[in-house]
Each structure stands twice: as C-alpha cells, then as structure tokens.
C-alpha positions in Angstrom: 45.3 -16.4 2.2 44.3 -12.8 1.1 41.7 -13.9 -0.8 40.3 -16.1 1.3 40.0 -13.2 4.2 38.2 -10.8 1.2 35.7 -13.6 0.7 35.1 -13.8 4.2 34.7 -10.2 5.0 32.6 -9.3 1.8 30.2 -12.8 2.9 30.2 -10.9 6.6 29.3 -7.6 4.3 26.5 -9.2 2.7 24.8 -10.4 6.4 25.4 -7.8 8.3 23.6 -5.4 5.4 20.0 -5.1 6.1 17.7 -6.0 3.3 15.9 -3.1 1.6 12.0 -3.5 1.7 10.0 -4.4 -1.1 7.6 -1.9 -2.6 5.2 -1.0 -5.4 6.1 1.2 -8.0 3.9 4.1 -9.0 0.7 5.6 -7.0 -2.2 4.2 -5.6 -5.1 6.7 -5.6 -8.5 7.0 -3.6 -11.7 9.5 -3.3 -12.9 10.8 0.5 -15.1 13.5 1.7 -13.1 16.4 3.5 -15.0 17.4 7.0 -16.3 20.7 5.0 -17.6 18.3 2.3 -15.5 18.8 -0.6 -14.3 15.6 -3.0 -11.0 15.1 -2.3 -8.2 12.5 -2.9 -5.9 11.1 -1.2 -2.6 9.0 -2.4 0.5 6.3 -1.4 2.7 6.9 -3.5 5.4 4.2 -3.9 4.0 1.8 -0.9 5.6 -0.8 0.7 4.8 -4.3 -0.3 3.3 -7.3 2.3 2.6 -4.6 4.9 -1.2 -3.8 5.5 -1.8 0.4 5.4 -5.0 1.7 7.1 -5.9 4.8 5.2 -6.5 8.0 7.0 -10.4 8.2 7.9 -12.1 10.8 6.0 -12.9 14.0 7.0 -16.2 13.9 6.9 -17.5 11.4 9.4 -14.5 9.1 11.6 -15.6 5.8 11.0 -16.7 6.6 7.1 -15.0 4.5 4.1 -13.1 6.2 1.2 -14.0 5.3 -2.1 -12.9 4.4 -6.0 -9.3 3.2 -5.6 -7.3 3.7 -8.7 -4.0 1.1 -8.7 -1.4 2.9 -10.5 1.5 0.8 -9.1 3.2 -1.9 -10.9 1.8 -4.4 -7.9 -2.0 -5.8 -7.3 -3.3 -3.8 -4.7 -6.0 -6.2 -2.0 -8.5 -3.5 -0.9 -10.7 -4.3 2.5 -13.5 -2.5 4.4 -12.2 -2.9 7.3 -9.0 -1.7 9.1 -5.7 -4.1 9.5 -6.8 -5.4 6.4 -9.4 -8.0 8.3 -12.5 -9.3 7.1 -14.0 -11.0 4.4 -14.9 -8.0 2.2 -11.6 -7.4 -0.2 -11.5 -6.7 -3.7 -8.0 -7.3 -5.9 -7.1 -4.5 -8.4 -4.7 -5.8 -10.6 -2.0 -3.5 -11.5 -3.3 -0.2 -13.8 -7.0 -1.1 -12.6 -9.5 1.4 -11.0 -12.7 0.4 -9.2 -16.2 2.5 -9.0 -17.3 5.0 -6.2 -19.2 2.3 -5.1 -16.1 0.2 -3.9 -15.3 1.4 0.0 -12.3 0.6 1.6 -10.4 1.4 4.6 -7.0 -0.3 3.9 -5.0 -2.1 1.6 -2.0 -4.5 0.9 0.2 -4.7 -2.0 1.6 -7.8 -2.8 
C-alpha cells in the first residue's frame, strides 16, 4: 500500500511540475547602427526556442533593419524583415552559420 501511495504522489509530482522551456544553446549575434552612428552589435544569448523575438530597433533610425546575423547556437535560427516574425522574407541559418551585411532582419525564431 505504501508503495502504491509513493507512485501516486511522485506521478502527482511530475504534473504538477511545470515544464522547463526549450532553448538554444550558445549566442546569436547581429550588426546595427547606434543613433551617433557607430557599428555596433547586439546579442541573445541562450534564446528561447518556438517563441518569435523582435530585435530592439537600431539606434540610428526607428523603423531601420539590423544586419549580418551570426548563428552561434546549437539551433537553426529563421531570420525575417519584418516584426512578429511575419512575412515572406526569412532566411534559415543553420546552426554555426553567419549571413552578409546585406541580410536585414528585424526578428527571429529558433527552432
């Protein structure tokens, strides 16, 4: 009977934990233009996995892209153009892959 109440309770254990969230291992690296118009970069480092990120817009002009993401995660990394991860324009970085300065993106999903 004892035993029987341990299963139940470490089963109860088990669904009651919450799961922990997926994510990438490693960085994910980008170039932007600061306001005062030095090269800058910015970086996630360890993202979460299935969740879009917008990245913060540049300094130099709201609205403006950043530019030549490096994938240094252990997951493929789907840039877009656009916010929310919308649109039509996305590129797929496998992991340990950069891109040019002539890829622009304004978020990204790691799957």
């Amino acid at each position: 009977m004892a035993a029987t109440g341990a299963a139940c309770s470490a089963v109860a254990l088990l669904l009651a934990a919450p799961g922990s969230a997926s994510a990438a291992t490693g960085q994910f690296r980008y170039a932007y233009t600061t306001a005062e118009g030095y090269e800058a970069a910015g970086f996630l480092n360890n993202p979460t996995s299935g969740e879009c990120i917008n990245l913060p817009a540049p300094g130099a002009a709201p609205g403006t892209a950043s530019r030549a993401p490096r994938n240094r995660t252990d997951a493929t990394a789907t840039v877009f153009l656009n916010a929310d991860c919308e649109g039509d324009t996305f590129y797929t970085l496998p992991p340990g892959a950069s891109a040019s300065d002539r890829l622009l993106l304004r978020s990204v999903v790691f799957s």
